[in-house]
C-alpha positions in Angstrom: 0.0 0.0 0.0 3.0 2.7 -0.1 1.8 4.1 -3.4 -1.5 5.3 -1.4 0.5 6.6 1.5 2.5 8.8 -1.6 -0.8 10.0 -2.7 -1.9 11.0 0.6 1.4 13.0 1.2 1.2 14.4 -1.9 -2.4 15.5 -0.8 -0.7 17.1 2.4 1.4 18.5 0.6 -1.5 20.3 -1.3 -2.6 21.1 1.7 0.5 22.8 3.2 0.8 25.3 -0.2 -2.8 25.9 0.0 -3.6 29.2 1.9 -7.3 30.7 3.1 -10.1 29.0 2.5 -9.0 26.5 0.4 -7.3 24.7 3.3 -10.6 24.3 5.1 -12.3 23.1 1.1 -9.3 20.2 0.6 -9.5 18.9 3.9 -13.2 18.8 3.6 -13.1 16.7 0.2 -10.3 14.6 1.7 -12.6 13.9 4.6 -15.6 13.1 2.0 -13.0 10.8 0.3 -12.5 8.8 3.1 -16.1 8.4 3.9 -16.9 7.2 0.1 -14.0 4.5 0.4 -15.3 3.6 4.2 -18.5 3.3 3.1 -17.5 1.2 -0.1 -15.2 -1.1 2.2 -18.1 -1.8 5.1 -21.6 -0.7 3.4 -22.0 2.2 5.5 -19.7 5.1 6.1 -17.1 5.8 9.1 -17.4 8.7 11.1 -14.0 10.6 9.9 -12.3 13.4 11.4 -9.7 14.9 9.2 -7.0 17.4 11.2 -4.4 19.5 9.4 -1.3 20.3 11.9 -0.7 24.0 11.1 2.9 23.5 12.3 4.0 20.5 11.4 1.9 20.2 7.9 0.9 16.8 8.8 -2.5 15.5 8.1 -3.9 13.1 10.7 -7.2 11.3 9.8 -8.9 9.4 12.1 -12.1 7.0 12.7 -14.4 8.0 15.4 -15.3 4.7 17.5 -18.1 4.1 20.1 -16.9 2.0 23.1 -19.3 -0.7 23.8 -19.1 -3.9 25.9 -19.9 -6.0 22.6 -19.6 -4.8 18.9 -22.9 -5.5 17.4 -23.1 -7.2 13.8 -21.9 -5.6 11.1 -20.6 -2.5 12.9 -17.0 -3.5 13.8 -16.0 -0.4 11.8 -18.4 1.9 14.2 -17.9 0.2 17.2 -15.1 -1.5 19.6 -15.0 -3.5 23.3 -13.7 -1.5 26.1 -10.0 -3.8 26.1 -9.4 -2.5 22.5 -10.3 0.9 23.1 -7.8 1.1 25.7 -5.0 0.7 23.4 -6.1 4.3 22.0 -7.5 6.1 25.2 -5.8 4.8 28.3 -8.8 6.5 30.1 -11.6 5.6 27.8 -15.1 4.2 29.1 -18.1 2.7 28.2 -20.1 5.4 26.1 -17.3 7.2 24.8 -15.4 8.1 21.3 -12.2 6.8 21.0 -10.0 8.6 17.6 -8.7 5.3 15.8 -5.8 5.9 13.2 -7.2 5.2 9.6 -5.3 2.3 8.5 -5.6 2.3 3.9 -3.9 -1.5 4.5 -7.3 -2.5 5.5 -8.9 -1.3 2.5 -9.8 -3.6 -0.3 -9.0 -2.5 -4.0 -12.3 -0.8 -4.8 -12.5 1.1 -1.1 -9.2 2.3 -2.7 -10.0 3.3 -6.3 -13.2 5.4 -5.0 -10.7 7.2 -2.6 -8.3 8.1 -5.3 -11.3 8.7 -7.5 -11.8 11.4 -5.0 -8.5 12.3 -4.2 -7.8 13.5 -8.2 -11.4 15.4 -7.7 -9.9 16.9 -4.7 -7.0 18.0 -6.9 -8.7 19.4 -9.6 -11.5 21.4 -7.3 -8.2 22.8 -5.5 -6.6 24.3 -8.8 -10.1 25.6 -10.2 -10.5 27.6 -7.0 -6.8 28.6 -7.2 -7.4 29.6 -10.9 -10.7 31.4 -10.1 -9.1 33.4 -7.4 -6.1 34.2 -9.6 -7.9 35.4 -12.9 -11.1 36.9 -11.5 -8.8 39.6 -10.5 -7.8 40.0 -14.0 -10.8 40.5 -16.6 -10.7 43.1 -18.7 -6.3 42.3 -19.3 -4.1 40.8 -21.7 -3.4 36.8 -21.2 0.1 36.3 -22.6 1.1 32.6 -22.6 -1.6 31.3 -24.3 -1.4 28.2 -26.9 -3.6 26.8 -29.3 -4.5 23.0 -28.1 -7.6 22.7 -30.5 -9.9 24.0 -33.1 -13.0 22.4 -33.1 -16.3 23.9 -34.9 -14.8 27.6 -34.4 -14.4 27.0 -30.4 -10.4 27.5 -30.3 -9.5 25.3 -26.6 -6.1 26.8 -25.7 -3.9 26.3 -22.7 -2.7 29.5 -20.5 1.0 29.6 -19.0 1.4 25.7 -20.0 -1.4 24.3 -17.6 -4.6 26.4 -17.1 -7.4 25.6 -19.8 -9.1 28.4 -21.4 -11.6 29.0 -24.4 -12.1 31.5 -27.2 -15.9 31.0 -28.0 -16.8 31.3 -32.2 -18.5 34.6 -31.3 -15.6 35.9 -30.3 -13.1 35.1 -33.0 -12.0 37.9 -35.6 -13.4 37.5 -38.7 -10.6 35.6 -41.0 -8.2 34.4 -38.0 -6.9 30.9 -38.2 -5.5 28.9 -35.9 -3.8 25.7 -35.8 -2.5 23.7 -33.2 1.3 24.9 -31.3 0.1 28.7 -32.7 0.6 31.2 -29.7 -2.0 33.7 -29.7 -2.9 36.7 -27.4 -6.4 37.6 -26.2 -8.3 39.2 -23.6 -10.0 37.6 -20.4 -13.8 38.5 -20.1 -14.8 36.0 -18.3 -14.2 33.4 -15.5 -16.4 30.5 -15.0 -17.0 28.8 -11.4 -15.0 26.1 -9.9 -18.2 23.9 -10.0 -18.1 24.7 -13.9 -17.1 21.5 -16.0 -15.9 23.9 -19.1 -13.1 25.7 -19.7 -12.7 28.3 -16.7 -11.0 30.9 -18.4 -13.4 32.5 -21.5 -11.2 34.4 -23.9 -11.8 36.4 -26.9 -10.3 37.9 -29.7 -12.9 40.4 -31.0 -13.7 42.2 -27.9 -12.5 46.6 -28.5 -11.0 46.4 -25.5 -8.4 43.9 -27.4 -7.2 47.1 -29.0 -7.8 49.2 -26.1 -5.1 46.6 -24.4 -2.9 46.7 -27.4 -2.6 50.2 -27.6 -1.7 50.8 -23.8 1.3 48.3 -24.1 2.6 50.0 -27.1 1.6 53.9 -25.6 3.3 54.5 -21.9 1.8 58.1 -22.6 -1.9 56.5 -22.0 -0.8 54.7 -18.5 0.5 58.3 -17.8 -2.8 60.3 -18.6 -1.5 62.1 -21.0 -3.5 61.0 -24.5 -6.6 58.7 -23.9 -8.9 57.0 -26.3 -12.5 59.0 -25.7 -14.4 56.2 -27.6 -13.8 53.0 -29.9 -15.8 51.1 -32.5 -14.6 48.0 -33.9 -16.0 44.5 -36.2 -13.4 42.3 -35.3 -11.1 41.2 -38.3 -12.4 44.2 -40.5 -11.9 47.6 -38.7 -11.6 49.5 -36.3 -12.0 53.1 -35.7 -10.8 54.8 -32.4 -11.5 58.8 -31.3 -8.3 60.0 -29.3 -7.5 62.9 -27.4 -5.0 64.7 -25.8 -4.8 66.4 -21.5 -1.6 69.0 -23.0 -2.3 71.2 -26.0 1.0 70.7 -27.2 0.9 66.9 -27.7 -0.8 65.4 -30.8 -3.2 62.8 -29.8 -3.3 61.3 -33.2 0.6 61.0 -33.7 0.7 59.8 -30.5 -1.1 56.5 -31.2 0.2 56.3 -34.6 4.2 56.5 -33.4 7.2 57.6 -35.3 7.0 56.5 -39.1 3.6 54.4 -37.9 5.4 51.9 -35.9 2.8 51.9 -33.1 -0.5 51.1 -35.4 1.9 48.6 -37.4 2.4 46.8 -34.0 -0.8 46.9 -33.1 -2.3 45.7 -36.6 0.0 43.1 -37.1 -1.2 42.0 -33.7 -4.6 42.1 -35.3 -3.9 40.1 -38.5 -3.6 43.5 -40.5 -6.9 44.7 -39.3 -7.4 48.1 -40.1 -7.2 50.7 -37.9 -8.4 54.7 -38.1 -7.6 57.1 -35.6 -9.5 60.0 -35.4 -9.0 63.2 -33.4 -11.5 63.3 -30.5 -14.3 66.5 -30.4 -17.3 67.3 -28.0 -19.1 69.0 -31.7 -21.6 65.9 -32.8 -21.1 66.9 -36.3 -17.1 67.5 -36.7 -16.6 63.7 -35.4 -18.9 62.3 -37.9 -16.4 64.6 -40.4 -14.1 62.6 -39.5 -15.2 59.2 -38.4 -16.7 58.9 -42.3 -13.2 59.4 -43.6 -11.4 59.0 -46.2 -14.8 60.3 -47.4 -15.2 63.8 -47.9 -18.0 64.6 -45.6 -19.6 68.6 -47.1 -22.5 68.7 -44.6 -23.5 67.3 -41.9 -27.3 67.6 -40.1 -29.7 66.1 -37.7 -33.1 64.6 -37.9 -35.5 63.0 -35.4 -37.4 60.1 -36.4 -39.3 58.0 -34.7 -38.2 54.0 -34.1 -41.1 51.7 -35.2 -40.4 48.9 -32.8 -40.3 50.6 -29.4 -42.0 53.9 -30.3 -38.9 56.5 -29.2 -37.5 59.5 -30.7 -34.4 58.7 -32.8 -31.5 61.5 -33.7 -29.7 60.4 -37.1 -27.1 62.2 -38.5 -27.6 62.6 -42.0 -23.8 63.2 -44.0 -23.5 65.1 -47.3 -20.5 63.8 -49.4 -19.5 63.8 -53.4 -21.3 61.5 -55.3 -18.2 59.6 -56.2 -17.5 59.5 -52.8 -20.2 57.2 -51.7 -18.1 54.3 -51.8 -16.0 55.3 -49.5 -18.5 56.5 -46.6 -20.1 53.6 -46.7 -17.5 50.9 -46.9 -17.3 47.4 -47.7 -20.8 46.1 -46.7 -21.4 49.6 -45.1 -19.2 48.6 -42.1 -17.3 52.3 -42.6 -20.3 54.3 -42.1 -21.9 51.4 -39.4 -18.5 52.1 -36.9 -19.0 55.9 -37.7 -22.4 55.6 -35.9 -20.9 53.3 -33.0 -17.7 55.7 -32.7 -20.5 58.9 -32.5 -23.1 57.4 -30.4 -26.1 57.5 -33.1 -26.9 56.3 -36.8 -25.5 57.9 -39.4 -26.8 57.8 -42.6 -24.8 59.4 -46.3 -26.5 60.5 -48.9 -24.9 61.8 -52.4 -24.4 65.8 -53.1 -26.5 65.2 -55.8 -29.6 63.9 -53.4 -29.1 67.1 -51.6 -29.3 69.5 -54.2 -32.3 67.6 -55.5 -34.2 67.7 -51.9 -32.6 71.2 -51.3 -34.2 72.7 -54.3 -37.9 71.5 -54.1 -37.2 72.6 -50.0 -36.3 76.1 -51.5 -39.2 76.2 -53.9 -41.4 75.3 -50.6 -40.7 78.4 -48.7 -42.7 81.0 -48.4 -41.2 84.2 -47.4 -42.5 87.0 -45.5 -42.3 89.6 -47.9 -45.2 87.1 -49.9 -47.7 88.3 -47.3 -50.2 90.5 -48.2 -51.3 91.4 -44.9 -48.1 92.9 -44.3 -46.1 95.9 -45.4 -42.0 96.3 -45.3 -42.2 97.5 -41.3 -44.0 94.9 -40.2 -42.4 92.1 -42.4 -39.2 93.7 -40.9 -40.3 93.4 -37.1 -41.3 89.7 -38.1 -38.3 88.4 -39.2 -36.5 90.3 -36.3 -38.7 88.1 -34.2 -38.0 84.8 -35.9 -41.0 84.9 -38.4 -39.6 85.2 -41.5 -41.3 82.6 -43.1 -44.9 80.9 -43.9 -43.3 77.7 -41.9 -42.4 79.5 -38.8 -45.3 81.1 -38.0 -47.7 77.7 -38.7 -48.8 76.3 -35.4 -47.9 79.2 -33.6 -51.1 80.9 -31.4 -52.2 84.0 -31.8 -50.4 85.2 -28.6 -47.3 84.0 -29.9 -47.5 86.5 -33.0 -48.9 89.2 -30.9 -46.0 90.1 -28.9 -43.9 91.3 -31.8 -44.5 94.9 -31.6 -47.6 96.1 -33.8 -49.2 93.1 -34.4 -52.5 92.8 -32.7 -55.6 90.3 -32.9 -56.7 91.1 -36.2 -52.9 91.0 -38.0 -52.7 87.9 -36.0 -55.5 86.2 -37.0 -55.0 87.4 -40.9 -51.4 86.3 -40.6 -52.5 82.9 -39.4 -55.2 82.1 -42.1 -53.0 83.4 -45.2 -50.1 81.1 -43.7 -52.2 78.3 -44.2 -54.0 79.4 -48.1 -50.1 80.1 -49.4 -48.7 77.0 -47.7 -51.5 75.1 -49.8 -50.6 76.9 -53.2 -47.2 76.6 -53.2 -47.4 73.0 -52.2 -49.9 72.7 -55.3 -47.4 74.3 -57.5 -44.6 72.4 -56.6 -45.9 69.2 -56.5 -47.2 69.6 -60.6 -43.5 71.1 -61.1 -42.7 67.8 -59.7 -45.2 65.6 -61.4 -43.2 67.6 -64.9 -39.7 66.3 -64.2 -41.4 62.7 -63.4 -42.8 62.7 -66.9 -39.7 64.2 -68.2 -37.6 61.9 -67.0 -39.4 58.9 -67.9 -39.4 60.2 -71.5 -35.8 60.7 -71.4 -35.1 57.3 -70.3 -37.4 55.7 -72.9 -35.0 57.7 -75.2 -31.9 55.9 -73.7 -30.4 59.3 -72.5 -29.2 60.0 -69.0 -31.1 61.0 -66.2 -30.5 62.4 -62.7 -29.6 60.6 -59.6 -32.9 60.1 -57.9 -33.1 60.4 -53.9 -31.8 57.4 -52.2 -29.7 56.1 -55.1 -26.1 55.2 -54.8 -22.8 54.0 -56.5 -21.2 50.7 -56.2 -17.8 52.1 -56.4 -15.4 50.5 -54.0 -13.9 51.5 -51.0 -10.3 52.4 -51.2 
């Protein structure tokens, strides 16, 4: 039996490295050991008291016995006579518990299978706390050290500092990143599982931002010191990524900062990244000069906001809407529209690009909408000028306004009110019927120039197919 006496130093051993709780957690599993392979040996378990010497390190386990003047049938491991007791407990008596050394020579074969059946569960419960303890500290880092063990239905099992077994889940792979087996690969920790878990404790990933958050911070001591930081940071994993920066000191460029001398910074970091592209852009508090430049290399020539409502949940939307060239669409919108999709991520709202041509289209029938001022009959050059000074300079700023609202620019009472309202509302509806048969002319125009096979004008909402550069 000297190989089980090697096991069970080897488990005090386990015991003596061990340090807070887990003490108290292996010797109770050693303890629930020894009942299993008691209770496989004699059909019913031993009462078992398991002791750790703090100074020593030496783990005494011991069989609690009931004196009795005659061991009833089928108990001898429960019970013992008076005369046997006494070997134990010089002073022992009828009634009492006498501690009897656990003897593993006793044990039959399967008695001691189930105790080292226990004994490796022991083990392995040990290191998953260990490893829990450890790493739950440390979400949110870089794991160096890791290896690639196996690729199996895009689940990537890899093994951390040579023994601790980790997972990089298919939803968080980068698009286009193989692995094989032996490859060395470094990720991020978001997660770590239970030491009652059966899987993989340590859940990795490789398309997380905070990857390139991570990456940049090794390669930038100035973001450790506060000196630059990254405001905000968009990314689809294995495509691109797009990351606002800014700068504490006026004199420091943010944006050279992260891209290093001759690049070298963003190179590291992208050949970290499998040549995933990277655009850094210079962070600003104005809405519309970072979706300038989170749209680039697209030219953006306006940019302006719109409230719509969301069909599904019923709440006001903002979308910013961006102006560029109309050979430029391409490029705002990206490969598959990921450019413009990150833009909105980077910016906090959805963006949407529309061609110059689109624009001038909308803009002009907008222009031949308005009704100005001076178009008022009910008012003469004084009043019109009071108006606009007022903020009505048009038939659309004074619809929906109340009568009370018009009356306190100086000289307007309840009866210029109350003509000012109604001929807002006649000229609205004849300029609207003018434009829209103006309209209904360049429909019919247009569909007879195209039944001529010449060329016609962009419509709203059409686009190129030119590709990103």
């Amino acid at each position: 039996m000297a190989n089980n006496y090697q096991r069970i130093d080897a488990l005090a051993a386990v015991i003596r490295e061990s340090k807070g709780a887990n003490q108290e957690l292996l010797l109770e599993w050693l303890r629930r050991g020894l009942l299993e392979a008691t209770e496989r040996e004699y059909g019913s378990p031993q009462k078992v008291k398991v002791t750790w010497n703090r100074k020593t390190g030496d783990v005494n386990m011991v069989a609690m016995m009931e004196v009795v003047d005659a061991v009833e049938p089928g108990k001898s491991h429960l019970q013992m006579t008076l005369r046997k007791a006494r070997k134990y407990d010089s002073k022992a008596r009828i009634g009492d518990e006498v501690a009897v050394p656990i003897n593993f020579g006793d044990f039959g074969r399967a008695a001691i299978n189930v105790f080292r059946k226990e004994f490796h569960l022991l083990e392995k419960s040990a290191e998953r706390q260990k490893v829990y303890e450890e790493y739950s500290k440390r979400i949110g880092q870089l794991i160096p050290r890791c290896v690639v063990q196996q690729v199996y239905k895009n689940r990537v099992n890899v093994r951390v500092a040579g023994q601790i077994d980790a997972v990089i889940p298919p939803e968080e792979r980068a698009r286009g990143e193989r692995f094989e087996h032996g490859d060395t690969v470094l990720p991020v920790l978001i997660e770590v599982l239970s030491p009652d878990s059966t899987e993989p404790q340590l859940i990795l990933s490789r398309a997380t931002p905070l990857l390139v958050r991570r990456l940049f911070e090794r390669e930038a001591p100035e973001i450790d010191e506060g000196v630059v930081q990254i405001k905000a940071i968009a990314r689809e994993a294995g495509v691109r990524t797009k990351i606002a920066v800014a700068s504490s000191d006026m004199r420091i460029d943010a944006v050279g900062t992260f891209v290093g001398m001759k690049g070298m910074r963003v190179q590291s970091v992208m050949r970290e990244l499998n040549g995933e592209r990277i655009d850094i852009i210079p962070w600003t508090i104005d809405k519309k000069l970072l979706v300038t430049n989170a749209l680039l290399p697209a030219t953006v020539i306006r940019v302006t906001t719109k409230k719509i409502v969301n069909p599904e949940d019923g709440k006001e939307e903002t979308i910013m809407v961006a102006t560029v060239p109309d050979d430029e669409i391409g490029k705002a919108k990206g490969k598959g529209g990921h450019n413009v999709r990150l833009a909105g991520k980077l910016v906090g709202c959805r963006i949407e690009v529309e061609e110059l041509s689109v624009w001038e289209k909308r803009k002009k029938w907008e222009d031949m909408m308005r009704v100005d001022i001076s178009e008022f009959s009910c008012v003469n050059e004084k009043m019109a000028e009071r108006l606009t000074r007022a903020g009505f300079d048009s038939a659309d700023t004074i619809v929906g306004c109340s009568p009370e609202e018009l009356m306190k620019v100086q000289g307007v009472g309840p009866v210029i009110a109350a003509k000012l309202l109604k001929e807002t509302g006649e000229l609205i509806e004849k300029r609207t019927r003018e434009v829209e048969e103006k309209k209904e002319e360049a429909r019919i125009m247009d569909e007879a120039s195209r039944e001529d096979g010449g060329e016609t004008e962009v419509g709203e909402g059409a686009g190129t197919a030119e590709p990103e550069e």
